[in-house]
N, C-alpha and C positions, 0 to 999 in steps of 0.2 A: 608170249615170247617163249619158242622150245628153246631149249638152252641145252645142249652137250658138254658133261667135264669130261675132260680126257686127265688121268690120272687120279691114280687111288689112295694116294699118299699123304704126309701131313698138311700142304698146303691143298688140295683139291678138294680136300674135307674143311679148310677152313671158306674155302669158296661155297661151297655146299650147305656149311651154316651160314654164310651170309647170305644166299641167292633163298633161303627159307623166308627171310626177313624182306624181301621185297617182293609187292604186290604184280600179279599177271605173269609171274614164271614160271616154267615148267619143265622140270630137268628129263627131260624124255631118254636121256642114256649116259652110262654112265663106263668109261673105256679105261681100261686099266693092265697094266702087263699081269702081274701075279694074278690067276683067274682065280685062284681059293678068296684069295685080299679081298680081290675087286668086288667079288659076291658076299661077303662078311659087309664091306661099307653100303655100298647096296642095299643090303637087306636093312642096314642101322636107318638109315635116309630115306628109306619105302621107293625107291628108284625100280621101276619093275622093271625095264631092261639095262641090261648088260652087257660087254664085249670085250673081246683083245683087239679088234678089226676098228679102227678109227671110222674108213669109210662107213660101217654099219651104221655109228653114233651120228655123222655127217647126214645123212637121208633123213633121220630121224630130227634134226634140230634146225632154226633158223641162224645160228649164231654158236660156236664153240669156244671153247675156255681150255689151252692148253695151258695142263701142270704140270706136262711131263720132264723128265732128263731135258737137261740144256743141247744133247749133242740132235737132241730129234726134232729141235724146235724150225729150224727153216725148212725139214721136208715135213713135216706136218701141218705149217703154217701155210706155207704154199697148196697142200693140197685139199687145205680147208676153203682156200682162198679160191684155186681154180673151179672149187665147186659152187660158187658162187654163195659160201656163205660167210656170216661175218667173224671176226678173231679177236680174240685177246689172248696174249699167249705172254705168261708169265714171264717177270724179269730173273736170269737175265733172258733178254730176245734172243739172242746169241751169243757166240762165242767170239766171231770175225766182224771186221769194219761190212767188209764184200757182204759177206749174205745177208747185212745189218739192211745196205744199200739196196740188193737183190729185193727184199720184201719190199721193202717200199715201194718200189717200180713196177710188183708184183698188187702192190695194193692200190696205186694209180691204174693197173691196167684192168681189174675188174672189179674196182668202183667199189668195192665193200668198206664196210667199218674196221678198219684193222690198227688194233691198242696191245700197248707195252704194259704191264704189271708196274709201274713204276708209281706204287703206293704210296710214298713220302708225298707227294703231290696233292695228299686227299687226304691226310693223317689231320684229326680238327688244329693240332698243336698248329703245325704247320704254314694249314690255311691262314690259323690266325695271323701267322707274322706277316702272311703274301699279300694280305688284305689291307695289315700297314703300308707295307712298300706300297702296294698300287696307291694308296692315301696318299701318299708324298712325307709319312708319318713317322717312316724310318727308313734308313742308308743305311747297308751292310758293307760296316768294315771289314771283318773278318765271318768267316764260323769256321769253329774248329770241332769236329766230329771225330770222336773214338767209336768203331768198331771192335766189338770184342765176344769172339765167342771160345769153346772149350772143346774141341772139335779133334782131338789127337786119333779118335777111329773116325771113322764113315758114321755118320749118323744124321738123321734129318731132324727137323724140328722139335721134332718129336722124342727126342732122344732114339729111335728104331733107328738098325740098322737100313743103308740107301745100298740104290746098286750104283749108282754115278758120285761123281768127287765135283765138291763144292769148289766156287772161285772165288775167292779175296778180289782179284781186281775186276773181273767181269762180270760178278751176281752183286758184292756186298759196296763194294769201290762208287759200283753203276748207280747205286739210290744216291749218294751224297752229288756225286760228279754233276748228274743230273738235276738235284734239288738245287745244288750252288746255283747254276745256271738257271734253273727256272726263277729262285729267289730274286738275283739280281738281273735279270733280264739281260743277258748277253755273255758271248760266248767267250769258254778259255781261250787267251792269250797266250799262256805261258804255263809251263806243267811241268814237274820234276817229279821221278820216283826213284826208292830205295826198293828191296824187297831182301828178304832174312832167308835163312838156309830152307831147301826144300825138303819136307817130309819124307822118309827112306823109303814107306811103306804106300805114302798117297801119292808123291811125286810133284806135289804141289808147294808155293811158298807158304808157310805157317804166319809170317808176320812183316807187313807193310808199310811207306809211311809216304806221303802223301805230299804236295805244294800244288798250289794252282792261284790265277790270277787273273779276273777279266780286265778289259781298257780301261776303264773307271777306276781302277786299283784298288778294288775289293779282294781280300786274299782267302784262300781256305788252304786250311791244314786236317789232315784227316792220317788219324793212326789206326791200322785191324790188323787183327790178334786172333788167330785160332787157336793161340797156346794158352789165354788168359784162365787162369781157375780162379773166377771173381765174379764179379756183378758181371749178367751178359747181355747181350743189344747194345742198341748205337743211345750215341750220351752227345745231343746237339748243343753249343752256345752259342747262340748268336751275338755278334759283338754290332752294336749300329752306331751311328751319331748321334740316335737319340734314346738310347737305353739299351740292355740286356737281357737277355730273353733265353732261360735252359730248356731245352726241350728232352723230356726222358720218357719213352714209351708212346703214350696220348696225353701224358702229363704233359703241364707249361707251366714252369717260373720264372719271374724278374731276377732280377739282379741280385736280388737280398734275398733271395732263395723262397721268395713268399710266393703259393700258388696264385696262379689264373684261371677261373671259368672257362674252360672252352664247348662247355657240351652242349652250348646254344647254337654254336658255331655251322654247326650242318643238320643234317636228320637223324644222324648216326655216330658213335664214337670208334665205331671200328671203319678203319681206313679197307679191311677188302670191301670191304657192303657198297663202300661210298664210290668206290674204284668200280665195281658191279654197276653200281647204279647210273653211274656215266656212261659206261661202253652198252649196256639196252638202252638209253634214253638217244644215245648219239645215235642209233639205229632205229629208234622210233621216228626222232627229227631230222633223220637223213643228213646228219652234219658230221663233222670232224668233232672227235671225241678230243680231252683235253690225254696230253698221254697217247694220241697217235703215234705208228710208227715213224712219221715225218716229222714229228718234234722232236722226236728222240734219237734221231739221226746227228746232229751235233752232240749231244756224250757219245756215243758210240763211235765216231770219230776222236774225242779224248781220250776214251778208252785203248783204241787205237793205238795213240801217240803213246801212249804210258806206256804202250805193252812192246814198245819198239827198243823203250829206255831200257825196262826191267828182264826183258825174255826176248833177245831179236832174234832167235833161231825160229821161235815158233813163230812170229810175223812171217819171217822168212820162207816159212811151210804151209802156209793156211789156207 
């Protein structure tokens, strides 16, 4: 399997150490904006070619992995697509409901594998709760999710400065929105948001807060915080009918705060390897990957709704 990353930044390198760990791949190009960067990661990876030209990496791979800026994701995904190769293109997929929509019609019309980055899906913690539900083992009453990061400049993962501005409700909102609904198996009902004063200098809101509810009357509350100087990532509790369950990082504890084993749980304890290993295998087996752009079309429509409540000029403009 050639495999293309496009993006040279903290996340396209954490793809990079994961796609190392899985057998039969071969990163044949590696496409990045800063060409000094792009050839420093390159050379670190043993990537012998290189580009700022997406189509060059395209020709060269069976399957690309977009990690670049959120604003480039539907013309790059589209043009990976038209090419007839296959996509995974980091969350968030977008910015808007439409081009959410647009790809997917774009992914039914030339039949490729095309998958959302929506990692919580494949995190072992996770898996493990989804594997009760599917059991009939646990009912989620609630989960309530704190996002929290420390984000006052522009900086990626990695602490480095980025050239794009991070989303609270479209990047960090999109894993939970998403996870609720995959957890409980059915779609928001009912959505409410707040959002706090916006950054002078990012233009963005700093801090969030969250309600949602599917038919069943499972409820999630979810708080993110770019302003937080504290512990940072997301801090899951599951609340069920039949127990409690925190989830912190690929950590998992009960209720009385005593861990859980999960590292049986899959092949892997890092959720990108596991998220990797789904979008080549779905392309090996000619199936719909789990994390398709067509599952992930109902949050993206949540998202939607949220972003009508919190910011309706920009719906209004999109």
């Amino acid at each position: 399997m050639r495999i293309c990353v496009a993006g040279q930044g903290a996340f396209g390198q954490k793809h990079l150490d994961a796609l190392k760990r899985i057998p039969g791949v071969e990163i044949t190009s590696l496409v990045g904006g800063n060409q000094d960067k792009t050839a420093e990661v390159a050379k670190k990876y043993g990537i012998a070619h290189y580009t700022g030209d997406l189509s060059e990496g395209i020709k060269r791979a069976d399957a690309v992995i977009l990690t670049t800026p959120t604003k480039m994701h539907f013309r790059q995904s589209e043009q990976v697509m038209r090419a007839g190769k296959h996509v995974l293109v980091e969350i968030p997929v977008t910015d808007s409901v439409e081009d959410a929509e647009n790809l997917v019609k774009i992914a039914q019309e030339t039949g490729v594998v095309a998958m959302g980055g929506h990692v919580r899906r494949f995190n072992p913690s996770h898996q493990y709760i989804h594997r009760k539900i599917v059991k009939g083992e646990l009912k989620i009453q609630q989960m309530d999710v704190q996002t929290y990061f420390f984000r006052r400049k522009n900086m990626n993962a990695a602490g480095q400065p980025r050239s794009w501005t991070d989303h609270l409700l479209w990047h960090h909102a999109a894993h939970t929105i998403d996870l609720f609904q995959y957890q409980t198996g059915e779609v928001i009902s009912d959505c409410y948001a707040v959002q706090g004063p916006a950054h002078p200098e990012l233009k963005i809101a700093m801090d969030m807060g969250i309600v949602a509810k599917v038919p069943s009357g499972a409820i999630l509350t979810l708080s993110l915080s770019f302003n937080n100087d504290g512990p940072l990532g997301s801090f899951f509790r599951y609340i069920g009918d039949n127990g409690t369950f925190l989830a912190r990082y690929d950590d998992l504890f009960n209720g009385k705060n005593e861990p859980i084993d999960v590292s049986k749980v899959d092949v892997s304890m890092d959720g990108i390897e596991l998220e990797d290993r789904e979008f080549i295998a779905a392309i090996k087996e000619k199936r719909e990957p789990n994390a398709s752009l067509a599952q992930l079309l109902p949050c993206m429509h949540v998202l939607g709704r949220l972003e009508q409540i919190v910011d309706p000029k920009r719906q209004a403009h999109a």
